[in-house]
N, C-alpha and C positions, 0 to 999 in steps of 0.2 A: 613894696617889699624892701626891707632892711638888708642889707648885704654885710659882710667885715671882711678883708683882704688879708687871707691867712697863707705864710708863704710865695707870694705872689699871684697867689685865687683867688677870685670873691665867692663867697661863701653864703648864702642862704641863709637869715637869720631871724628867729622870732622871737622875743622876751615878752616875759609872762609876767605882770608882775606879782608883789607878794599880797592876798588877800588882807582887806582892812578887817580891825575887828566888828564892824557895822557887818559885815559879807561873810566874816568864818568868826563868827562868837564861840561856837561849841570847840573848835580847837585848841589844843595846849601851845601851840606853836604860838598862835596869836594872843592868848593869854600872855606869854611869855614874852611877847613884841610890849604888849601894852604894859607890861609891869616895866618896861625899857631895860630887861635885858638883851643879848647879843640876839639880833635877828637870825634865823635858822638859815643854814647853809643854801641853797639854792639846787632847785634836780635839773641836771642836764639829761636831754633827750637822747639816746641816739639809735635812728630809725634801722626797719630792717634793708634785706638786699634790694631790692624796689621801694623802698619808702622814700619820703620826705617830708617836709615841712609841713604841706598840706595832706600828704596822705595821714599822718597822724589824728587829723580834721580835729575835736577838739576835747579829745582826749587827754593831750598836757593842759590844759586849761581844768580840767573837773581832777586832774592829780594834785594842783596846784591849791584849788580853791580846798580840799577837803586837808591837806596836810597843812594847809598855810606860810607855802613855801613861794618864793619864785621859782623862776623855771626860764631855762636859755632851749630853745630848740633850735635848731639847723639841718641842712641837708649838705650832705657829704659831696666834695667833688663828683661833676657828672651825673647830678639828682637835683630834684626840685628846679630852682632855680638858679642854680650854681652853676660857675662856670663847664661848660663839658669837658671831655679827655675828645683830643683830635685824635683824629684815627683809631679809634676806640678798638678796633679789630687788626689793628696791624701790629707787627713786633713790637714790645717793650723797649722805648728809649727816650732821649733825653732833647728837648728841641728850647735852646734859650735858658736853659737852668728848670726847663717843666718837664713832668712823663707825659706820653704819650703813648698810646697802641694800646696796648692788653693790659687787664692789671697782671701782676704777679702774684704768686703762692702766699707770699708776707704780705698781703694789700692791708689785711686788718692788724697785723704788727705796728707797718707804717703808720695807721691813723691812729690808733692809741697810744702809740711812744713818739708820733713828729709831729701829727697835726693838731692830735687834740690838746697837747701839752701847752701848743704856743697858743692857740683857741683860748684857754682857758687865761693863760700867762695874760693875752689882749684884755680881755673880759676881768682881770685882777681877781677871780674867782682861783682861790687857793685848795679848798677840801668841800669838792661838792658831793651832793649826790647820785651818781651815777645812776640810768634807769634807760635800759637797752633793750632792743629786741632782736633779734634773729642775729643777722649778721651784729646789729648794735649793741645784742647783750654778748657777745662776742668780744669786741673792743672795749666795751665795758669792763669785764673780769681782766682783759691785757693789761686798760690804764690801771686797776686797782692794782696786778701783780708789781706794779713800779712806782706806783705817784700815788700821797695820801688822799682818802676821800672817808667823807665821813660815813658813805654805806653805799652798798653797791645792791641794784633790783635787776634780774635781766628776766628775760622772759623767752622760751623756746631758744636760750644759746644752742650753740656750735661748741662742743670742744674737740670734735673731732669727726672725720666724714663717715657715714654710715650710706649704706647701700642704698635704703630707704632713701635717703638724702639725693643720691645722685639718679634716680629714678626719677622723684617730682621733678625734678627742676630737669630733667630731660624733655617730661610732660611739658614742663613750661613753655620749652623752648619749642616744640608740638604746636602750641595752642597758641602761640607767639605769629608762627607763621601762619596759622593757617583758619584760626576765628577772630572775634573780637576784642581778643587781650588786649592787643597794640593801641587801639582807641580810649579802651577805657583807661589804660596808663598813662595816657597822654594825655589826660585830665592833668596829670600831678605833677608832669616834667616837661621841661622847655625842649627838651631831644629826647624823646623818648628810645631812640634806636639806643643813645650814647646809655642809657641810665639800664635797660635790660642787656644789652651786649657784652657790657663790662662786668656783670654780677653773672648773668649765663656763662659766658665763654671760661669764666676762668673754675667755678666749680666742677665744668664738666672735663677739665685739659684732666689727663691724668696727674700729670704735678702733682695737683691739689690736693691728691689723696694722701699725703703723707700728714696733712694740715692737722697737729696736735698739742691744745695747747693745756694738759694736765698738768703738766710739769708748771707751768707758770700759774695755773692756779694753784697750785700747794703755796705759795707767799704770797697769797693775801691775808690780811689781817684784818678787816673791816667787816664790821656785821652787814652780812650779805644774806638775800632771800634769792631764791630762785624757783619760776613759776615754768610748769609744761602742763601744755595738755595731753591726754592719755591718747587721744586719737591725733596729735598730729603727727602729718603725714612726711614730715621731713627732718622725722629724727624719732628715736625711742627716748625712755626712760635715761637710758644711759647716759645720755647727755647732760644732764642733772646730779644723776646717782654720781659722774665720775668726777664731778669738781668739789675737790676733798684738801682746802686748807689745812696747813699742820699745824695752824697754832690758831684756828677755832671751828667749831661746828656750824655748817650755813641751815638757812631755815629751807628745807625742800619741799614743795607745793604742788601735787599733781592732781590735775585739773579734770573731772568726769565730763564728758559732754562738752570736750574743748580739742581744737585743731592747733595749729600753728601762733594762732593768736590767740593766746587769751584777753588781751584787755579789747579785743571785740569780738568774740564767744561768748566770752564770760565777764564783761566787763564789771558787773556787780560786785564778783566776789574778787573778781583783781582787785578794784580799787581799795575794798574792805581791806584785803590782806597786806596792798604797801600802805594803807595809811594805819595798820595796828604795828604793822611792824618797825615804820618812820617813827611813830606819837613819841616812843622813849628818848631818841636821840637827838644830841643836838645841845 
């Protein structure tokens, strides 16, 4: 496992590299390598509220291979293999210049405007393309509302809580204590208590209900696609419908016969859909 020490965490790290044209001939991306022009921007992952590195499994890798990009993946403090949050369930505070305890209402604020920024700054990756899901297409749409990227993909965002919302992940927390969940998550996380407690606890604090971030999607300016499935169970249409740039129209994608994830629902026509909508750019 790769790690990089971002703000004083180490941080979970996988790099993808960019397909030869031996590997991705049918590509324009790779057409475009081999003619020696500018190599295409790179897609950074960023997993949902349970995700990580490995839960991705190799998903970034068949994004990478069909658009002809690199790709940096990671797992967010307290996920994968990353360092945890101590006390993951205790008050919000500060121990040595670190957080600790609960996250807060901003926790996705924080990673798109502090962590991702210098992530990126380390990695000298300037205008990537951004490709999120759940909570990650979440800080995805944050970092585009402030820092240039050359396209932004999220998939089942959040832009704001719905009922529906605070229901599953009540479930979660259900089927957390009292079936198999715990085991099969601990497949993908070095703590698994730290990596569900910190995503559980803070969606269900009432706070968190206020958590809306439409306003900050109206200043994006990046051609951005946004995919939902029609049956997932932890957000409507809304969530999609409401993220309304004012100086461009985003591509919106709703998914038949798809849950919360689409790129493992529907992986076929996710992938189809980011790599017609990437092929232009760049």
């Amino acid at each position: 496992m790769q790690t990089i020490r971002v703000q004083g965490v180490n941080l979970e790290l996988e790099r993808i590299a960019a397909p030869s044209a031996t590997t991705s001939a049918t590509t324009s991306a790779t057409t475009s390598a081999a003619a020696g022009e500018r190599p295409r921007a790179p897609i950074v992952f960023l997993h949902e509220g349970l995700g990580s590195v490995a839960m991705w499994r190799d998903w970034p890798a068949a994004v990478c291979r069909a658009t002809g990009r690199a790709g940096i993946v990671y797992s967010r403090r307290g996920y994968g293999g990353s360092d945890p949050v101590p006390d993951v369930r205790a008050e919000p505070a500060e121990r040595g210049g670190q957080r600790i305890g609960r996250l807060t209402p901003d926790y996705m604020h924080l990673e798109a405007w502090e962590v991702l920024p210098e992530l990126l700054r380390l990695l000298e990756i300037e205008r990537p393309v951004l490709l999120g899901h759940s909570d990650g297409a979440s800080i995805a749409l944050l970092y585009a509302s402030r820092h240039p990227v050359e396209a932004c993909v999220v998939l089942a965002p959040h832009v704001i809580v719905e009922d529906i919302s605070v229901r599953s992940i009540a479930q979660a927390r259900d089927a957390y204590l009292a079936t198999d969940l715990r085991a099969r998550l601990a497949r993908y996380h070095a703590d698994v208590d730290c990596a569900f407690w910190q995503w559980n606890d803070i969606w269900l604090d009432p706070a968190f209900r206020s958590f809306d971030i439409r306003a900050d999607c109206e200043r994006i300016t990046a051609p951005l696609l946004a995919i939902q499935g029609v049956d997932d169970a932890y957000g409507t249409m809304r969530q999609i419908e409401q993220i309304r740039p004012s100086h461009m129209t985003p591509m919106l994608q709703k998914l038949e016969h798809c849950g919360h994830s689409p790129h493992r629902d529907q992986p076929r026509r996710t992938l189809q859909l980011i790599t017609e909508f990437l092929a232009p750019l760049g």
